[in-house]
KEKE-275273 format. One record per residue (C-alpha): x, y, z; residue number from 1. Coordinates in steps of 0.1 Angstrom, whole numbers, plus 2048, in hexadecimal, padded with zeros to 3 digits. Last residue first. Layout:
u, v, w, k
X, Y, Z, NUM .
...
REM end
This chain:
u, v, w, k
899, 82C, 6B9, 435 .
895, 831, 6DE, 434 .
8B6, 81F, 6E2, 433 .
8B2, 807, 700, 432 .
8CA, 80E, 71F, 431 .
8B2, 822, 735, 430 .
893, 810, 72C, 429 .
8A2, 7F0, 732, 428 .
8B2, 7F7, 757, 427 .
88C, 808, 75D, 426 .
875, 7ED, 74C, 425 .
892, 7CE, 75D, 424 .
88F, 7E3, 781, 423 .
86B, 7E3, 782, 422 .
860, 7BF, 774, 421 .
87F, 7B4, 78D, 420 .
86B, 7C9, 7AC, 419 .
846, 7C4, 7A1, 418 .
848, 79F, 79D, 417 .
84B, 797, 7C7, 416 .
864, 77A, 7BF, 415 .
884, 78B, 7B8, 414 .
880, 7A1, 7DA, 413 .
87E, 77B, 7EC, 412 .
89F, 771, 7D9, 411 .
8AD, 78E, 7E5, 410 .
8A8, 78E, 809, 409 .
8C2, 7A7, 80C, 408 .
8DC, 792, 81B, 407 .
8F1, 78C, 800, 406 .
8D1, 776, 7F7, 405 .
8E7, 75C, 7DE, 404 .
8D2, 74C, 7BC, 403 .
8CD, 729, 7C3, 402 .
8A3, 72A, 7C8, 401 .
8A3, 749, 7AD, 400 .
88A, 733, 796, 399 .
87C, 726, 7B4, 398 .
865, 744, 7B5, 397 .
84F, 733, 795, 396 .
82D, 74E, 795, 395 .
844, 76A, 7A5, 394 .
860, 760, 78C, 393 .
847, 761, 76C, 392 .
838, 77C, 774, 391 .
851, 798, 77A, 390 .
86B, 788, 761, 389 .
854, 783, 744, 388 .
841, 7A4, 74B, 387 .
861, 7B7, 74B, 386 .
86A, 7A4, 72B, 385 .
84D, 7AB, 719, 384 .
849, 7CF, 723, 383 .
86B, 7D5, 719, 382 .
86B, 7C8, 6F7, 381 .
847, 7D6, 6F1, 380 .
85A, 7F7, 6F7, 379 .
878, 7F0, 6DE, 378 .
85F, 7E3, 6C1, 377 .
844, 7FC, 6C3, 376 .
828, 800, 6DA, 375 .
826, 828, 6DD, 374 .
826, 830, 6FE, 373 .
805, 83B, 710, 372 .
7F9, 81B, 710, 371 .
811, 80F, 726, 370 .
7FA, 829, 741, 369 .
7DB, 81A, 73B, 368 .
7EB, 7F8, 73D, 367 .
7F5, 804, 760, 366 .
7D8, 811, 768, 365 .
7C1, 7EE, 763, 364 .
7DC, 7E0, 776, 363 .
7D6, 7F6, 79B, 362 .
7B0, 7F2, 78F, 361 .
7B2, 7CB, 792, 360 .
7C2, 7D2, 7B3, 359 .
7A4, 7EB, 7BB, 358 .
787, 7D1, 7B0, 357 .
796, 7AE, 7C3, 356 .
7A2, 7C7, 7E6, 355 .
77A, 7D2, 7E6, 354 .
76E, 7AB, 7EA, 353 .
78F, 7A4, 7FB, 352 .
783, 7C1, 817, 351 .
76A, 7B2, 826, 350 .
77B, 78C, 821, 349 .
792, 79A, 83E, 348 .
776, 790, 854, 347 .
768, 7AD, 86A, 346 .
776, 7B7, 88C, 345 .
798, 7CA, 885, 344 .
77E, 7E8, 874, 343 .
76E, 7E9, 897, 342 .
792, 7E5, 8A9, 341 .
7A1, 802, 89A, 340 .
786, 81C, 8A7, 339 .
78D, 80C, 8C9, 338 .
7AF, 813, 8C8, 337 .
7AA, 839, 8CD, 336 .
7CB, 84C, 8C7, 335 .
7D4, 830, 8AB, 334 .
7B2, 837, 89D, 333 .
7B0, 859, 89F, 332 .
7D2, 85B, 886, 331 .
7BF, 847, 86F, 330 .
7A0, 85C, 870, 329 .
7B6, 87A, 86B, 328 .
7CD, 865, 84D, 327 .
7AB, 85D, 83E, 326 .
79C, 882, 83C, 325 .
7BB, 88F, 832, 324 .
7BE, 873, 812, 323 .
799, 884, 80A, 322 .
7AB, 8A5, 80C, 321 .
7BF, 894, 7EC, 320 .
7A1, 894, 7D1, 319 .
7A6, 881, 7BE, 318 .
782, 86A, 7BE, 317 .
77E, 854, 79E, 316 .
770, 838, 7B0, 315 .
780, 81B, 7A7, 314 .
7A1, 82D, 7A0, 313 .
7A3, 83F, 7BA, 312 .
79D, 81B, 7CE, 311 .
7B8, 80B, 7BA, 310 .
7D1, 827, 7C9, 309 .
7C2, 821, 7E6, 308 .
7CB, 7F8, 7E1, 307 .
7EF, 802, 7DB, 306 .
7F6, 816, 7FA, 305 .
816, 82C, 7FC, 304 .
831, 829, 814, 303 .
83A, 822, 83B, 302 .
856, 815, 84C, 301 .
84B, 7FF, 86C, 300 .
83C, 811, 88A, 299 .
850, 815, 8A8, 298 .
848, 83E, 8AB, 297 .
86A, 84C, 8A1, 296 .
870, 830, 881, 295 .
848, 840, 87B, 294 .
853, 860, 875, 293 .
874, 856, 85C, 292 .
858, 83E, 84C, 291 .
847, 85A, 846, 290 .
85F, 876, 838, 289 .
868, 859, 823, 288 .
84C, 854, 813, 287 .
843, 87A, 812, 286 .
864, 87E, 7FC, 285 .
859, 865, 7E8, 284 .
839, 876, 7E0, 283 .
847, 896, 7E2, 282 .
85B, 889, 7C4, 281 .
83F, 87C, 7B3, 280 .
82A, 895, 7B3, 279 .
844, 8B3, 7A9, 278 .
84B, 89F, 78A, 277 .
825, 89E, 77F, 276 .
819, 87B, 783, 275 .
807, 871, 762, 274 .
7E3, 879, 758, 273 .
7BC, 867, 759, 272 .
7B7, 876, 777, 271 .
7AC, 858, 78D, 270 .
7B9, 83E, 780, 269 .
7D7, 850, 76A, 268 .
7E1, 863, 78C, 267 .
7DC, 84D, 7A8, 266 .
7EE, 831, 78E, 265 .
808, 844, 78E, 264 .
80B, 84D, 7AE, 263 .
809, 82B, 7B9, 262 .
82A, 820, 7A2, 261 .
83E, 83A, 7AE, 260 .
837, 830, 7D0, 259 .
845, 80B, 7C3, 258 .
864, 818, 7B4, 257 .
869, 829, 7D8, 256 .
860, 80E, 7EB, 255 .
87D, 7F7, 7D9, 254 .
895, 819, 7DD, 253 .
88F, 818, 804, 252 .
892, 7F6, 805, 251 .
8BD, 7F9, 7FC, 250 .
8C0, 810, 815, 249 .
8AC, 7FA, 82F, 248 .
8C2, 7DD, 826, 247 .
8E1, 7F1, 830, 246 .
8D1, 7FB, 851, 245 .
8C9, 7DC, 85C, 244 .
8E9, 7D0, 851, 243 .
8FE, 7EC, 866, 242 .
8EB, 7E7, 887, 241 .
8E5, 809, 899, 240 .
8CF, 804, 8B5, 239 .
8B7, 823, 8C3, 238 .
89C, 81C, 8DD, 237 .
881, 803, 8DB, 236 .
864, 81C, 8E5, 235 .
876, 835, 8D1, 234 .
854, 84C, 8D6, 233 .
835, 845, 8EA, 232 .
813, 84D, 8D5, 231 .
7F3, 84D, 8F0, 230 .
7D8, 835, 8F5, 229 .
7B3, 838, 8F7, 228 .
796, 823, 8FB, 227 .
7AB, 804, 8FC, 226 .
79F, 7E6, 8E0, 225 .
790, 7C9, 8F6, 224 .
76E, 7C8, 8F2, 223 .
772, 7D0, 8C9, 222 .
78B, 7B6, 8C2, 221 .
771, 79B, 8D7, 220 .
757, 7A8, 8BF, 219 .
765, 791, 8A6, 218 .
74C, 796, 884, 217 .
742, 772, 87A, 216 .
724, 76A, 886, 215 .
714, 768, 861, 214 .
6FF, 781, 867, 213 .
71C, 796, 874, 212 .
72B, 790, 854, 211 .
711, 79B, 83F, 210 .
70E, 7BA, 850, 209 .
737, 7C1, 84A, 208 .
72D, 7B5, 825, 207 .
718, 7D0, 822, 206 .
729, 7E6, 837, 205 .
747, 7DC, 817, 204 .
736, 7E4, 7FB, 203 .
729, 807, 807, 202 .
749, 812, 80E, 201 .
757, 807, 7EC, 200 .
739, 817, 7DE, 199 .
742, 838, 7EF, 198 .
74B, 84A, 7CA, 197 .
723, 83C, 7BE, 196 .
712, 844, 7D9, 195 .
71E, 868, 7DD, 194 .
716, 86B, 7B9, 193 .
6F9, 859, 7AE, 192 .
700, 833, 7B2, 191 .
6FC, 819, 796, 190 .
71B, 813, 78C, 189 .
731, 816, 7AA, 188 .
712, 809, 7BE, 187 .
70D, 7EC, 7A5, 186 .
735, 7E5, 7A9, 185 .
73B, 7E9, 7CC, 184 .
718, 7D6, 7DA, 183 .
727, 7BA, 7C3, 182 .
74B, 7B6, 7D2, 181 .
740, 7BD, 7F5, 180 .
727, 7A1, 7F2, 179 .
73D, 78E, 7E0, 178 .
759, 792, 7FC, 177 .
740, 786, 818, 176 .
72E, 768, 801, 175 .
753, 758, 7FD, 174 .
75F, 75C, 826, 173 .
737, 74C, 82C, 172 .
740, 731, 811, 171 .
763, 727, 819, 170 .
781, 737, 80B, 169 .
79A, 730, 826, 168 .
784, 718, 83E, 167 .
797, 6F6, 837, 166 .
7BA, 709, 82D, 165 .
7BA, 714, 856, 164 .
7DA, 71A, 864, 163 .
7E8, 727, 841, 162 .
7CE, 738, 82C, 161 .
7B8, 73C, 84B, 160 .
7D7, 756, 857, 159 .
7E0, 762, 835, 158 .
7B7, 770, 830, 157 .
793, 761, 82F, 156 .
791, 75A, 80B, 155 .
789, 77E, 7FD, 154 .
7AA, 788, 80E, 153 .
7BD, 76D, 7FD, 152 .
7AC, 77C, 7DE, 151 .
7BB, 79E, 7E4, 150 .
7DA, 794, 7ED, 149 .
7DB, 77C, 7CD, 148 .
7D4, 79B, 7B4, 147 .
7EE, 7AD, 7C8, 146 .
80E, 7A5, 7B3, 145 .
7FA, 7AD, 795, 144 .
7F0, 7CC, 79D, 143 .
812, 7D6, 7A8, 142 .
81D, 7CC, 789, 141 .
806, 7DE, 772, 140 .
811, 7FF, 788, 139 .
838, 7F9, 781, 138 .
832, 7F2, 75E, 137 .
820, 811, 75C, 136 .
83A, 823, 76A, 135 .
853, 816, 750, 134 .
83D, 81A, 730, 133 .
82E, 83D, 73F, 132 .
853, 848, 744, 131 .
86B, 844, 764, 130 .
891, 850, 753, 129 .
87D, 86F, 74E, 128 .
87D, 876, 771, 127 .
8A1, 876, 775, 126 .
8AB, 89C, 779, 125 .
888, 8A1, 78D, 124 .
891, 880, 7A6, 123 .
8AE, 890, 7BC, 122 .
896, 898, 7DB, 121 .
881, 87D, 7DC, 120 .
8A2, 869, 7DE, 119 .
8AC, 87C, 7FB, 118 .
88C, 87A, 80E, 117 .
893, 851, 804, 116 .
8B3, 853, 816, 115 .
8A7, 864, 833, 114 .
88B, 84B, 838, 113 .
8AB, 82D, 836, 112 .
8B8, 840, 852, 111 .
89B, 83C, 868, 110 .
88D, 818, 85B, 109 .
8B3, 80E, 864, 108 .
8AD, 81C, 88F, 107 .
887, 80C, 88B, 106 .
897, 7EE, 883, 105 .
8B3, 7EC, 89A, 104 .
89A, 7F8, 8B6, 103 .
883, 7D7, 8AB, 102 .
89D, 7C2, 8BB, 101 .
8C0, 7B5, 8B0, 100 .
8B5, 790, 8B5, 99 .
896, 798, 89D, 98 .
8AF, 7A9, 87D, 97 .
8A9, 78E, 866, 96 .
882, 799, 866, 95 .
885, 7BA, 862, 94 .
88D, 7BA, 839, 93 .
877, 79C, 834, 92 .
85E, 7B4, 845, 91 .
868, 7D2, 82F, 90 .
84F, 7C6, 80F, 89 .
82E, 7C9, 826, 88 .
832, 7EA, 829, 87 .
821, 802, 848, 86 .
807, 81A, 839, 85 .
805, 834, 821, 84 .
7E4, 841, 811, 83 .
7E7, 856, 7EE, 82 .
7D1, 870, 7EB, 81 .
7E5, 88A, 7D7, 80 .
7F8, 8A8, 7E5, 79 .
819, 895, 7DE, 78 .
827, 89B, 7FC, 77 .
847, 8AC, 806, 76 .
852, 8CB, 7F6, 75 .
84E, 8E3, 809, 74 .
834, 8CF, 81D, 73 .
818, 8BA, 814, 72 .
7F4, 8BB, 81C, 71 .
7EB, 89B, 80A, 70 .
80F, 883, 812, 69 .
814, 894, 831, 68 .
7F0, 88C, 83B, 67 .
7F8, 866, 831, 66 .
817, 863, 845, 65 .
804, 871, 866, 64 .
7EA, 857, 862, 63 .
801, 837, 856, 62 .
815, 847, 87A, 61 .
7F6, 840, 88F, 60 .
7E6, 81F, 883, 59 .
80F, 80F, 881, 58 .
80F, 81F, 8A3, 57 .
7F0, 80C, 8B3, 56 .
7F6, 7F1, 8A0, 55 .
81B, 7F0, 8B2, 54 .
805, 7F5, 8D5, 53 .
7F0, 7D9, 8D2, 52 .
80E, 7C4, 8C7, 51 .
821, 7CF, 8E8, 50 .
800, 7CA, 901, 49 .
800, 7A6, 8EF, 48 .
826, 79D, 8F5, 47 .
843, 7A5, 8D9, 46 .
855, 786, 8CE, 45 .
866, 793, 8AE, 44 .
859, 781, 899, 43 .
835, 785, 8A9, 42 .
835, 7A9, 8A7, 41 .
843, 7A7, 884, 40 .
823, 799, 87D, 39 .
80C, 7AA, 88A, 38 .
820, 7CD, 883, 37 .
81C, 7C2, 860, 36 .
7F7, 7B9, 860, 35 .
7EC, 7DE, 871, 34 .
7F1, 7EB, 84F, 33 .
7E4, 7D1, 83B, 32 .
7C3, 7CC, 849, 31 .
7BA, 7F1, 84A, 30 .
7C5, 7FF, 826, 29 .
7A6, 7FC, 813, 28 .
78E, 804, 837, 27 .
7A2, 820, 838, 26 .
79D, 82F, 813, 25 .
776, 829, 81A, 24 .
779, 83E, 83C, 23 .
786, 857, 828, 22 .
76D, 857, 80D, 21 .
74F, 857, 829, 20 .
760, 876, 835, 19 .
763, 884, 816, 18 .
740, 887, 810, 17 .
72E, 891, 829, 16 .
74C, 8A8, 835, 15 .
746, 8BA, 814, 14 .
761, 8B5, 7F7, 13 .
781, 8CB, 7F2, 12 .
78F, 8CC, 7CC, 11 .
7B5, 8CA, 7D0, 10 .
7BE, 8AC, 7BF, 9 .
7A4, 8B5, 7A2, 8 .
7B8, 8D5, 79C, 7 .
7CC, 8C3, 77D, 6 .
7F4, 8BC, 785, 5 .
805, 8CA, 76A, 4 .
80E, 8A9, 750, 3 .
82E, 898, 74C, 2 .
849, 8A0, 737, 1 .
REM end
């Protein structure tokens, strides 16, 4: 059974001091979430003014989803400071779906919210099939998996990465994310309270200066951001396409193992304790609750942050009004574009500097939570061979190069680490004696 909930979620901080957290937990999350309305907006052959306005929901709805998730509602919302934001794992989802439209999508995202509501709702009678050993496998993995996220960040980001390999990880994109890096760890150890739980903060205006030294902040995404814009609903219109929908059922229980995952380590990292029961299921339940929003408002489904999580972790801060405070500035930010466009400015390799110490956090939780279970011969079975799977097919994907899609993307979902190191620690973990 796991642990009440202690009161540390609920302490309220000063405005000086959790609004400088909040705007730190946005600044984690930024890049990614308006990356996935980027690209699908460019699979699917949207124009400028229709890009513009998908970040301008994806920046909107992440804001709304993450005040359910910290104020919650009879149920929904796991009262903790976890950050959602549009998911990177549903584009191979969406993309098959581009002669259909983006109303297909949003119409499946819908349904397949529902669904996950309804798998929050049914969790208490199998929570204990989740325990630290499985959890924590989950949270290692997701860790793992981002360790190269990060550090493509820290290089310059996908698009250098893949247009440009002659600038990704040059010397100005390398002196940026150490900077951050650097200024984040003396700060963090260093620092005197507010300094110390805003180091991540202070890490990255450092190297937002040093990147305007270096001439490489793009004002141009500042000059041309609208001043204000407002949400338009079922922009796309409604399409039911039976596949879409299918593969968005079938999603909704990848994104739930994964929110289970970011709890956790929200918890152990920042708590030191496991998810209560009632935690995780309004988690879930917030999820979906969220991506069932933002399916109305043309924004791609949502779910919980990993790098936040890291960021609890980092600096130690619970406290769930502090998740308010970044899904209010969030939500301001899709109302006024502007906002959006002065974080859209700097070089990604701002935030790889911070992404390098909260994925390597997202890990260090994990192992904190195995630790819990006592290593014997069963559990180090399952950890072994969850790890062997998880890494060893993301590291070698054309392992699964013959194995059939069934039109799930399967051989993609195989590749990603967390979701065959997940499935093989719960399937084993359910079957295994415990003797």
């Amino acid at each position: 059974m796991a642990k009440r909930s202690s009161g540390a979620s609920n302490k309220k901080l000063p405005y000086n001091k959790s609004i400088p957290l909040g705007i730190q937990h946005v600044l984690a999350m930024f890049a990614g979430n308006i990356t996935v309305p980027i690209i699908i907006a460019g699979v699917f052959g949207q124009t400028p003014e229709q890009k513009i306005f998908l970040i301008q929901m994806a920046l909107f709805v992440a804001g709304v989803a993450t005040v359910i998730q910290t104020v919650g509602y009879k149920g929904i919302g796991s009262r903790l400071p976890i950050i959602q934001g549009t998911s990177f794992a549903f584009i191979p989802v969406m993309v098959p779906f581009k002669a259909a439209g983006l109303g297909a999508v949003f119409t499946a995202a819908f349904i397949g919210g529902i669904f996950q509501l309804f798998i929050g709702k049914i969790l208490k009678p199998i929570r204990h099939l989740f325990p630290p050993l499985v959890t924590g496998i989950v949270v290692l993995m997701i860790g793992v998996s981002l360790l190269k996220v990060g550090f493509m960040y820290a290089g310059g980001g996908a698009w250098l990465m893949n247009n440009k390999p002659e600038i990704f990880g040059n010397a100005n994109h390398l002196t940026i994310a150490f900077t951050v890096l650097i200024v984040s760890i003396f700060f963090n150890i260093k620092g005197k309270g507010m300094w110390s739980s805003a180091s991540i903060l202070v890490g990255m205006i450092a190297g937002y200066i040093v990147a305007m030294g270096l001439g490489m902040v793009n004002y141009g995404k500042i000059a041309s951001a609208d001043w204000f814009a407002l949400p338009v609903p079922l922009q796309y219109g409604i399409d039911f396409v039976p596949g879409a929908i299918i593969l968005m059922l079938f999603m909704a229980v990848v994104t739930t193992i994964e929110t289970i995952g970011d709890i956790s380590a929200t918890t152990m990292g920042g708590d030191d304790r496991e998810a209560t029961d009632k935690e995780i299921s309004g988690g879930i339940m917030a999820d979906g609750a969220g991506t069932i929003f933002g399916a109305l408002f043309n924004a791609m489904p949502n779910t919980s942050y990993s790098q936040n999580a890291g960021l609890v972790a980092f600096t130690g801060v619970v406290s769930r009004h502090v998740g308010t405070v970044a899904g209010v500035i969030l939500i301001l930010m899709g109302l006024f574009p502007k906002l959006g466009g002065i974080i859209a400015s700097m070089p990604e390799s701002v935030i790889g500097g911070a992404a390098i110490i909260m994925f390597g956090l997202i890990a260090s939780a994990g192992i904190k939570l195995i630790a819990r279970e006592k290593m014997n011969q069963r559990n180090l079975l399952i950890l072994g061979l969850s790890l062997s799977f998880g890494i060893g097919m993301s590291l070698l994907p054309q392992f699964v190069k013959h194995i059939p899609d069934f039109g799930i993307s399967l051989k993609l979902l195989l590749t990603t680490g967390l979701i065959p190191a997940g499935m093989l620690a719960f399937i084993l973990n359910a079957v295994m004696s415990k003797k």
